[in-house]
C-alpha positions as CSV (number, residue, x, y, z in Angstrom):
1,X,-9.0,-19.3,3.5
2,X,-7.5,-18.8,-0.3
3,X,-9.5,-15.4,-0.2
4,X,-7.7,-14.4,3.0
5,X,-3.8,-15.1,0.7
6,X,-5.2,-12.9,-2.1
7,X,-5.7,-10.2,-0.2
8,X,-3.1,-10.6,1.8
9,X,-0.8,-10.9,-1.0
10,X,-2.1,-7.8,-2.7
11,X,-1.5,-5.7,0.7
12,X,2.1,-6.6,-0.2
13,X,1.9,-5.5,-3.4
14,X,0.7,-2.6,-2.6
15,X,3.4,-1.8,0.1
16,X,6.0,-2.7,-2.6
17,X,4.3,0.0,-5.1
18,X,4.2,2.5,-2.5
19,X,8.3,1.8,-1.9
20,X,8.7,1.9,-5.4
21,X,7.1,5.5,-5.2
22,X,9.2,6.7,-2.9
23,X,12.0,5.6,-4.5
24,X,11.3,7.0,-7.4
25,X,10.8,10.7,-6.1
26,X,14.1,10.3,-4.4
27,X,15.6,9.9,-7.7
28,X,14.4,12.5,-8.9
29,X,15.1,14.5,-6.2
30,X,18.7,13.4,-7.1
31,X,18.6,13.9,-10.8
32,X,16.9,16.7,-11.4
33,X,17.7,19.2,-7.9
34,X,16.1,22.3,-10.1
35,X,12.8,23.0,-10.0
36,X,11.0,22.3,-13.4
37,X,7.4,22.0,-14.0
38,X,8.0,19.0,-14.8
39,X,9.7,17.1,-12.6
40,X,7.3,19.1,-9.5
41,X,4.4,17.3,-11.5
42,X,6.0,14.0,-11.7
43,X,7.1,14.2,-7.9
44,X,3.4,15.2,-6.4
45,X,2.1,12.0,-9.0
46,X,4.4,9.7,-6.9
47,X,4.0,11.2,-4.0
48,X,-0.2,10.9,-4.3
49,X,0.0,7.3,-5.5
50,X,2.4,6.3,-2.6
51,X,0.4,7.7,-0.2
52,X,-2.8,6.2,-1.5
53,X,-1.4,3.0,-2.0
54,X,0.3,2.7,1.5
55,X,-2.9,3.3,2.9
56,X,-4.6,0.5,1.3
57,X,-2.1,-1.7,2.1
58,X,-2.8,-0.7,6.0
59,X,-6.4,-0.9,5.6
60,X,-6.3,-3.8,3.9
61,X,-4.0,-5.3,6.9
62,X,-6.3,-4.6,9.6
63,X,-9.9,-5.6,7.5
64,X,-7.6,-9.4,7.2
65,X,-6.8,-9.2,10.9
66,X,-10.7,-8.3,12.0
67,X,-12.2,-10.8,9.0
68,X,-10.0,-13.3,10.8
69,X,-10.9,-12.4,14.2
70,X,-14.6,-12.7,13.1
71,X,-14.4,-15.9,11.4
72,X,-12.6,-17.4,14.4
73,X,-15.2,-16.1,17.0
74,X,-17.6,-18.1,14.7
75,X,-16.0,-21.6,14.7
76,X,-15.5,-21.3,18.3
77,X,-18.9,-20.5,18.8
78,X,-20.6,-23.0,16.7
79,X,-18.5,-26.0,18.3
């Protein structure tokens, strides 16, 4: 189940970029409290690729729990 890691890896991966994200608009939020165009630019960037990643990482969490699931209903039903 190698394929299963991968994925599974690259859901956390994608959870850290999404952290990252956030992280990164609250620092700005912090550094720069005016309103530039800018900065409102950057912030709706991170915002959009935070949301987007953090719901890959979710969807990829649940398509490794049903793959599992699936492959397990198989063995069992073979034997």
């Amino acid at each position: 189940m190698p394929f299963f890691e991968r994925v599974k890896r690259l859901s956390k991966i994608l959870f850290g970029i999404s952290g990252i994200f956030i992280f990164l608009i609250i620092i700005s939020y912090m550094n720069y409290p005016y309103e530039e165009n800018n900065t409102i630019l950057y912030r709706w960037a991170c915002l959009i690729f935070s949301i987007f990643s953090l719901t890959l990482a979710i969807t990829l969490k649940f398509i490794i729990k049903d793959a599992k699931d699936y492959i397990d209903r198989a063995i069992n039903f073979k034997s």
